[in-house]
N, C-alpha and C positions, 0 to 999 in steps of 0.2 A: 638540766645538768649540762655543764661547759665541759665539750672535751678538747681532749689534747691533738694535735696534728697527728702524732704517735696512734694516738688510741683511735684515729678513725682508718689510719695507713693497717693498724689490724685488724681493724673490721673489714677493711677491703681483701685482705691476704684471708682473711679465715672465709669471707662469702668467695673467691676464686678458686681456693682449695677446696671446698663443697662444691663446684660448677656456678653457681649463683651471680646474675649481675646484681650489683650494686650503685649506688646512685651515691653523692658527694655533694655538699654545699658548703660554701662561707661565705660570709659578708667580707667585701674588700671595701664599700662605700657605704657610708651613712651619715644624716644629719647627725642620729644620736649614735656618738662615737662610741658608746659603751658595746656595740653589737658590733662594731669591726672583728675581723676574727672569729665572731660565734659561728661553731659546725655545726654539721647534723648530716645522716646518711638516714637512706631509704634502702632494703630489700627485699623484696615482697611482701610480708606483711609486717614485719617488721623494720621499727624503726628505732633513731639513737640521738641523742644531745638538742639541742637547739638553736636557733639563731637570732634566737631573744627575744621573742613576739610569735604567739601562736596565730597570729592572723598570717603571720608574714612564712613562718612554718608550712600554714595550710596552704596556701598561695602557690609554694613552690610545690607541694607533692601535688597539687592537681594541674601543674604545666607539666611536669616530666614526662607524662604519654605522648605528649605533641611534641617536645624539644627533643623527644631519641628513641628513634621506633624502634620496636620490639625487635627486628629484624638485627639492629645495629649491636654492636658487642665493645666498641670502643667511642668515647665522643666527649668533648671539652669544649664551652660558649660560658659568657654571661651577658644576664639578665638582669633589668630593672624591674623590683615587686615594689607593689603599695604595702605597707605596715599601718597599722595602730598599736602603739604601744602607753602605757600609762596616759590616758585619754588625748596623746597627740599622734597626728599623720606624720605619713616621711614617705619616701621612696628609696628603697637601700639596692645595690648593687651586688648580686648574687655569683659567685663563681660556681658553676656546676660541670663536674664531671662526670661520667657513665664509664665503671669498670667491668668487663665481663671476659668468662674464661674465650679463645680464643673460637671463633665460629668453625663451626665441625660439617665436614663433608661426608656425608653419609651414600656410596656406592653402592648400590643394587645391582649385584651382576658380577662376577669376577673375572668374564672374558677378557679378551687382548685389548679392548678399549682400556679397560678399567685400568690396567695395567701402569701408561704414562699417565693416565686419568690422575691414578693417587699420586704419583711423583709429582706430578705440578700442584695438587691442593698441597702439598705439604711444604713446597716453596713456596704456596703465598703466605706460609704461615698457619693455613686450618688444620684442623686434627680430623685425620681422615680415617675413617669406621670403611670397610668392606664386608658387606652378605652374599651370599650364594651357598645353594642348598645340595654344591655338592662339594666334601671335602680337599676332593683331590685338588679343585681349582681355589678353596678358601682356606688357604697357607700363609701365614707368616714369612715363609719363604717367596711365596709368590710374589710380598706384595708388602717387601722390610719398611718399606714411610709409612705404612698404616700404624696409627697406635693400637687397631685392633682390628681381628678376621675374626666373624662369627658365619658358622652353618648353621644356616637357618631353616625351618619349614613356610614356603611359600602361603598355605594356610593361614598363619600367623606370625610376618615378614620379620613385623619390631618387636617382637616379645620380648625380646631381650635388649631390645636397643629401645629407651624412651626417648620421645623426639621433643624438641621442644621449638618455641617461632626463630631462633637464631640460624636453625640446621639448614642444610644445604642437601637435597635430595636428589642424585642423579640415578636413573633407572636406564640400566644398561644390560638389560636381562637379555635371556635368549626366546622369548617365547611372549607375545603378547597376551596370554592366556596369566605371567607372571606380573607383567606391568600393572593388566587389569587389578591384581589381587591388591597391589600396592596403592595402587591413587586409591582405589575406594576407602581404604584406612587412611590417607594423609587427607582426601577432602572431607570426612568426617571428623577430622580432629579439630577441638573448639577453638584451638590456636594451631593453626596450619606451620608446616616448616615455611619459612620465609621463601627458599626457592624450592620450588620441585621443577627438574627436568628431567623429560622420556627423550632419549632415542630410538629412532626408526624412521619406514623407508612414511612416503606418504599416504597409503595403502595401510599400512598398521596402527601407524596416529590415528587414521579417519576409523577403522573399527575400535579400537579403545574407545574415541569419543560418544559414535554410536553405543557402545553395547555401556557406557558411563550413564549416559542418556534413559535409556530404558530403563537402569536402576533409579530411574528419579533425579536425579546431579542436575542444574541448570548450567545454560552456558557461562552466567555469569560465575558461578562456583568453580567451574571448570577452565574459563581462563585462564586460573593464575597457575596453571601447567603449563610449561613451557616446550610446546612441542609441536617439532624438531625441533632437540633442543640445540643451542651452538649459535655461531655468526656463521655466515655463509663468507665461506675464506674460500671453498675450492677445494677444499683440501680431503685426500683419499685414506689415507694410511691412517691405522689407530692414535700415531702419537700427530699427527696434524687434524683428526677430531678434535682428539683432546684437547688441543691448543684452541680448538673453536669454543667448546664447552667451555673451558677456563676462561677463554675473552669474553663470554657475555657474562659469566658471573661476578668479573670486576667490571665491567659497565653498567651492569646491574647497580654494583655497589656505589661506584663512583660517579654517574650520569652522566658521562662523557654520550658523544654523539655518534661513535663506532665510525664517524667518517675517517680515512686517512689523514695525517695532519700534513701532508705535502698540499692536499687539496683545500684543507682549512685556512692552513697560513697562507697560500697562494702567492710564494715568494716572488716569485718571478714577473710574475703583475703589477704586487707591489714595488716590487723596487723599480723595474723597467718598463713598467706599462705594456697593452697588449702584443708591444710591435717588438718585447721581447722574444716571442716565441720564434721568431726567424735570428734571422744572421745580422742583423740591425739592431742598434743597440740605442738608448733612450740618449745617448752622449750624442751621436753624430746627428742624430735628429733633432739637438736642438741647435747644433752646428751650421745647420744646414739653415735654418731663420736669421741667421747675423747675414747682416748685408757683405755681400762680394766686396773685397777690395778693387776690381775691373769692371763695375757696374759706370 
């Protein structure tokens, strides 16, 4: 079936209105010009249209796990597949896009951290969920950028909250006895949230991982917690955590190097070489090599 540009722009709004990423293709290049243009989307197990060759179909849903990790919720590239179509080859050039509802920040804890915690997820854009098991502190009021505050039982943290690999997991509880409860549900789930980070001192990480350990968890399972979680900025106050937490979760995303970029660019080197760093400038030193007019 050929669809229309229209009818796959609906399939993307009706898979975003259900939460559901979505996956996007067309042909922009081809030997056989008849495929230019043919769509077709991917969402879970369902799929729609074609791109004119079920060789060249299959090609592309078995690259999309590599071209845009589960983690990822937005993402646009193209790709060169091989075809067989009516017993000829070709190589056709594939536009793909990855549409998904916007990545959700999901808060454990609704103490003073959590606080600026949800106000910056909600300026990078994520939809931020906050739990705590006790009303007074899991308000609406408390906490107006969340699109939602659930009381939870620590027993059974996500009952109500299903997670899924896009989610963003920060555990800012008051009680290590609560964080425990938490990892042991997010490192048994078959598709882990993409990040999980614990806060605490060094003393409460190290018994978490211990008493993780004794339930059976390996280290390698247990790595991909992030704890202490944050860049080490220095910083004392809940809203200069938070601004820690928030930095590594877009370094996370973006791969930058978390170095400062005064130190990266190293202006002052480059432009004036090392004899910048004093009161001497790269001008008078090469001044000083032209021959004396009174030599």
């Amino acid at each position: 079936m050929t669809l229309s540009a229209a009818q796959v722009a609906a399939r993307v709004l009706e898979a975003l209105g259900e939460g559901r990423r979505i996956h996007t293709a067309v042909v922009t290049e081809a030997p056989d010009r008849s495929l230019i243009g043919r769509r077709w989307w991917h969402s879970g197990r369902r799929t729609g249209g074609t791109l004119g060759s079920r060789s060249l179909d299959e090609a592309v849903a078995a690259a999309i796990p590599s071209l845009f990790p589960p983690r990822e919720s937005r993402g646009a590239l193209s790709r060169d597949f091989q075809y067989a179509r009516d017993e000829r080859t070709g190589t056709a050039r594939v536009y793909l896009e990855l549409h998904g509802p916007p990545s959700r920040m999901v808060i454990v804890g609704a103490g003073h951290i959590a606080i600026p915690l949800a106000r910056m997820g909600a300026l990078l854009g994520m939809r931020v969920e906050v739990l705590d098991d006790r009303p007074e502190f899991a308000s609406t009021g408390r906490f107006p950028d969340a699109e939602a505050v659930h009381v939870i039982d620590f027993r059974d943290p996500f009952a109500e909250t299903p997670l899924g690999p896009s989610d963003h997991i920060i555990l800012v509880t008051r009680g290590h006895s609560f964080d425990y409860e938490c990892l042991v549900r997010l490192l048994r789930m078959d598709a882990p949230p993409a990040y999980i980070g614990m806060i605490g001192s060094r003393r409460r990480v190290r018994a978490t991982h211990e008493q993780l350990a004794r339930e059976g968890f390996t280290p390698e399972e247990m790595r991909c917690v992030r704890a202490p979680v944050g860049l080490d900025l220095g910083g004392q106050t809940p809203a200069e955590i938070a601004v820690a937490v928030v930095a590594e979760i877009v370094l996370f995303h973006a791969g930058g190097t978390g170095v400062p970029l005064v130190e990266k660019e190293r202006v002052v080197e480059r432009f004036f070489g090392r004899a910048g760093a004093g009161n001497e400038s790269a001008e008078p030193a090469a001044a000083s090599a032209e021959p004396r007019m009174d030599d």
